[in-house]
LOMAR-449536 format. One record per atom (N, C-alpha, C, O): residue number from 1; residue in three letters; atom name; y, x, z negated. Coordinates in steps of 0.2 Angstrom, whole numbers. Layout:
REM LOMAR-449536
PT   nr  rest  atom     yy     xx     zz
PT  NUM   ala    CA      Y      X      Z
...
***
This chain:
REM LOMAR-449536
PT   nr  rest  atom     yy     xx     zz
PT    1   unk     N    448    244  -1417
PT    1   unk    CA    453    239  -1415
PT    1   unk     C    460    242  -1414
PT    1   unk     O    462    246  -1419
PT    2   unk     N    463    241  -1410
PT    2   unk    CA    471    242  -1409
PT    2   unk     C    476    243  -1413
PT    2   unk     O    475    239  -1418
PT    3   unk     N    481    245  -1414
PT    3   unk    CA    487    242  -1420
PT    3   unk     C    490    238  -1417
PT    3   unk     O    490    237  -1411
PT    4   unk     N    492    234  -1423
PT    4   unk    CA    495    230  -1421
PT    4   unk     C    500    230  -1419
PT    4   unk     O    503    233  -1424
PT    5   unk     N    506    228  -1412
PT    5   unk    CA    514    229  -1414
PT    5   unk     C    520    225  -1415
PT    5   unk     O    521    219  -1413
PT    6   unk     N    523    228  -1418
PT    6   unk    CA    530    223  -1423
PT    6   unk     C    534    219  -1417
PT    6   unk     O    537    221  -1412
PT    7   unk     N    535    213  -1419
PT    7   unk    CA    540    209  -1415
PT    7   unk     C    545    214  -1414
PT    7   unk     O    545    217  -1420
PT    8   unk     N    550    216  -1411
PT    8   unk    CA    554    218  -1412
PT    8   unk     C    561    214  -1413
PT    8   unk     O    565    217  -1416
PT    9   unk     N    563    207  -1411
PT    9   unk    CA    567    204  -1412
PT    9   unk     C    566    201  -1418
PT    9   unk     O    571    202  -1422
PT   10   unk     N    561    198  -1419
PT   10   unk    CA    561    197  -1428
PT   10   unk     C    562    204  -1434
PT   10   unk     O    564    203  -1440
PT   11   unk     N    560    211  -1432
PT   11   unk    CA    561    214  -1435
PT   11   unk     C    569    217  -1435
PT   11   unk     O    571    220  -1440
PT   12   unk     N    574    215  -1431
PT   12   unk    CA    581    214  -1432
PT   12   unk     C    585    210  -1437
PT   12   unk     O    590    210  -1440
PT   13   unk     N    578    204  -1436
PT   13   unk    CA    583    199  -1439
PT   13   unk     C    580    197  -1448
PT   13   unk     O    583    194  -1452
PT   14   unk     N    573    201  -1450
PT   14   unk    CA    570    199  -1457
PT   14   unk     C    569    204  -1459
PT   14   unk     O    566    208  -1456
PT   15   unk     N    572    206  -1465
PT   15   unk    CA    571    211  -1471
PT   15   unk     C    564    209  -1477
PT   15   unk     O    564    203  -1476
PT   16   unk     N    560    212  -1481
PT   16   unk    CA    556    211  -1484
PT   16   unk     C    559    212  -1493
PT   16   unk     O    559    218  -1495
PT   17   unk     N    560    209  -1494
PT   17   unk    CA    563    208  -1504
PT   17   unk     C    557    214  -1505
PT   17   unk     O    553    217  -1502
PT   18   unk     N    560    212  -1512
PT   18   unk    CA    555    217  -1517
PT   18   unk     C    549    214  -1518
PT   18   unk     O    544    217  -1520
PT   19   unk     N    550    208  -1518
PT   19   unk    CA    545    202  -1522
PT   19   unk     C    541    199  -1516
PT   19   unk     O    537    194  -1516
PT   20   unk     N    542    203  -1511
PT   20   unk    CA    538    203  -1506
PT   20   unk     C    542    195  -1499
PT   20   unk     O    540    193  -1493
PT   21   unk     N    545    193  -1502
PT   21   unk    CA    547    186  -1499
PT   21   unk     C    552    190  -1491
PT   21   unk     O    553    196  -1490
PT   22   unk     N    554    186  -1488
PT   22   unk    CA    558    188  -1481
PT   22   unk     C    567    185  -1483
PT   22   unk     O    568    180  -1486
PT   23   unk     N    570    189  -1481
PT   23   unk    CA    578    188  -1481
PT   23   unk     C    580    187  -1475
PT   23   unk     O    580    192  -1471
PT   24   unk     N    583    181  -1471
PT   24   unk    CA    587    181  -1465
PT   24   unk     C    594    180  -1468
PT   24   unk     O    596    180  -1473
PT   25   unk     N    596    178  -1460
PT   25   unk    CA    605    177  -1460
PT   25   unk     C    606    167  -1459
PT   25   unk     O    601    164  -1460
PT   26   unk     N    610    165  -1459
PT   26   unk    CA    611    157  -1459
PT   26   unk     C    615    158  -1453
PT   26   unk     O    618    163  -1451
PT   27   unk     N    613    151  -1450
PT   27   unk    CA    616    152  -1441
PT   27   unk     C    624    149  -1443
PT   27   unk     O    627    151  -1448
PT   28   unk     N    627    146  -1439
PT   28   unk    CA    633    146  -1440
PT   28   unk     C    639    149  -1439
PT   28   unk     O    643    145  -1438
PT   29   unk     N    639    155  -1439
PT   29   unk    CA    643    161  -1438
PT   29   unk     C    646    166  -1435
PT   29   unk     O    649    171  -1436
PT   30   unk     N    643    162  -1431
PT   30   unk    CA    648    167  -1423
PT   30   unk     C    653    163  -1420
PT   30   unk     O    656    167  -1416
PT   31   unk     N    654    159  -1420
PT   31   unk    CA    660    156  -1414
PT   31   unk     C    664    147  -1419
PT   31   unk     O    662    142  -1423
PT   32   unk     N    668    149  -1418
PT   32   unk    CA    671    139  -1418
PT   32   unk     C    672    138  -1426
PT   32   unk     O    670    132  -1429
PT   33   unk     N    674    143  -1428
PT   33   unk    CA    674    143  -1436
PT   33   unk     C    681    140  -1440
PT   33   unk     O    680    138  -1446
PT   34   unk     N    684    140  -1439
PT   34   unk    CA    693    136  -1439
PT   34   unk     C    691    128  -1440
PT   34   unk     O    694    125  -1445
PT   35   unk     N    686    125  -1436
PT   35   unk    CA    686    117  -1442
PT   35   unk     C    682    118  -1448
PT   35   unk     O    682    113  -1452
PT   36   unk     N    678    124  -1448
PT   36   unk    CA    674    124  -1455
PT   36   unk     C    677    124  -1460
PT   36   unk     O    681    129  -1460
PT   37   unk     N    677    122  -1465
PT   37   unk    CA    682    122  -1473
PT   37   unk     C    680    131  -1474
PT   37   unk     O    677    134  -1470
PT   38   unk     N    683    133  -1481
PT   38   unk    CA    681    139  -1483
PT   38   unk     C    674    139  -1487
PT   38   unk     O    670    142  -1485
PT   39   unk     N    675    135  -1491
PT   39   unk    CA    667    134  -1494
PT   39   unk     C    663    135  -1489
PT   39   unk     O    661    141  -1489
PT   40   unk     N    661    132  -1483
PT   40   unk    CA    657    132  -1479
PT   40   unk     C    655    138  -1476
PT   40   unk     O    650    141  -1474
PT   41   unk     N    662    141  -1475
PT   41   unk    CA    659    148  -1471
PT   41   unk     C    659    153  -1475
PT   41   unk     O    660    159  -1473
PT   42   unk     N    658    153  -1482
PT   42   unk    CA    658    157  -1488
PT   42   unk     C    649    157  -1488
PT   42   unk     O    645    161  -1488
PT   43   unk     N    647    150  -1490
PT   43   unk    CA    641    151  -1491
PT   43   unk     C    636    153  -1485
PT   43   unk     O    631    156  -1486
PT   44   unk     N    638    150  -1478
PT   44   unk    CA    635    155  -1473
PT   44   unk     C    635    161  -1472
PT   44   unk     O    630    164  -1470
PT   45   unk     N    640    166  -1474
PT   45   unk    CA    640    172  -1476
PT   45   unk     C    635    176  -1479
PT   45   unk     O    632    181  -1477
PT   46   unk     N    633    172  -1486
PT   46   unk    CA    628    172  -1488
PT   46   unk     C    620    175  -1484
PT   46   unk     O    619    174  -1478
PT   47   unk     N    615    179  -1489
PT   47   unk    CA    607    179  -1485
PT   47   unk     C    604    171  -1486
PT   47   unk     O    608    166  -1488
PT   48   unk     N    599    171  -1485
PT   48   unk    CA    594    165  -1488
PT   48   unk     C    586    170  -1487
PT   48   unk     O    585    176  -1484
PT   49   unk     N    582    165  -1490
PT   49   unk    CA    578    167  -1490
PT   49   unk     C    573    162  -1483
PT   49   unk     O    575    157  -1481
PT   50   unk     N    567    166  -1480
PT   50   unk    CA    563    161  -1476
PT   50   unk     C    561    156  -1480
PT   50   unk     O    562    157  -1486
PT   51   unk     N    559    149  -1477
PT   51   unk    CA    555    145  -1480
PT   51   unk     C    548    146  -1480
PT   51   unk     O    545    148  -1475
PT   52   unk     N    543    144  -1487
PT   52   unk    CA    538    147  -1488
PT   52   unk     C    532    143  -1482
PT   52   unk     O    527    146  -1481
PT   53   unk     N    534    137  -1476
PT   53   unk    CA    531    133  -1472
PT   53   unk     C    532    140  -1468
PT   53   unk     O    527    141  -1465
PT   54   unk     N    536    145  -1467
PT   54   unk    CA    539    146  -1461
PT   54   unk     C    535    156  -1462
PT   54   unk     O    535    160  -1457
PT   55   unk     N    534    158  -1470
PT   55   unk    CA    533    163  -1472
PT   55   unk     C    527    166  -1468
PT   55   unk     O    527    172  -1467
PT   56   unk     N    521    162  -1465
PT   56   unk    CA    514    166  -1462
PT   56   unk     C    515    166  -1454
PT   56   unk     O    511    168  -1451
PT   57   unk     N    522    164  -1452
PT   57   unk    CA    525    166  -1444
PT   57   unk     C    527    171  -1445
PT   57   unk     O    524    175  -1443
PT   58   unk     N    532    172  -1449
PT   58   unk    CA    536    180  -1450
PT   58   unk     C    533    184  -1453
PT   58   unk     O    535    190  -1453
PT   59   unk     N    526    183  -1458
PT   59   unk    CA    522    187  -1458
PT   59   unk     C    516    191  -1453
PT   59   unk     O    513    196  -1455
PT   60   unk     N    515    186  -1447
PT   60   unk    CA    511    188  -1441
PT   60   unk     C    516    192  -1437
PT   60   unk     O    514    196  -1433
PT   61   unk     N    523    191  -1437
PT   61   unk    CA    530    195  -1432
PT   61   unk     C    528    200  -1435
PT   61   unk     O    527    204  -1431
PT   62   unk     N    526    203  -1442
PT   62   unk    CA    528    208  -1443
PT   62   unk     C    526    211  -1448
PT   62   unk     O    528    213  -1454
PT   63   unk     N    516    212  -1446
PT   63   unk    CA    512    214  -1450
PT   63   unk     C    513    223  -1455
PT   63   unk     O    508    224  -1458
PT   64   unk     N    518    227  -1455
PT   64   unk    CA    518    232  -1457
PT   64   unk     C    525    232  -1461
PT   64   unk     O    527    237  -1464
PT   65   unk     N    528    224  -1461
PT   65   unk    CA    535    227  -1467
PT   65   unk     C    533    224  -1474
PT   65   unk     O    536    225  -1479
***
């Protein structure tokens, strides 16, 4: 059987923790940021983690990380 290969757009966008879980970015933060309060665009700054409904997608994108 073939290897398998890496989404390469998801592999841009998701890093793999130590504890095995996925790290992305929070959308929000490219444009039109001036009505945003400070809190708000503090905490989008922030990583998050995937959600666990969403973890066996981003683990088929990217069967080697």
């Amino acid at each position: 059987m073939p290897k398998m290969k890496t989404n390469r757009s998801a592999a841009k966008r998701f890093e793999k923790t130590g504890s095995g879980k996925f790290r992305r970015r929070r959308k929000n933060m490219r444009h039109i940021l001036t009505k945003m309060n400070a809190k708000r665009k503090r905490r989008l700054g922030k990583v998050a983690l995937v959600d666990k409904t969403n973890e066996p997608a981003v683990r088929r994108l990217l069967p080697y990380a």
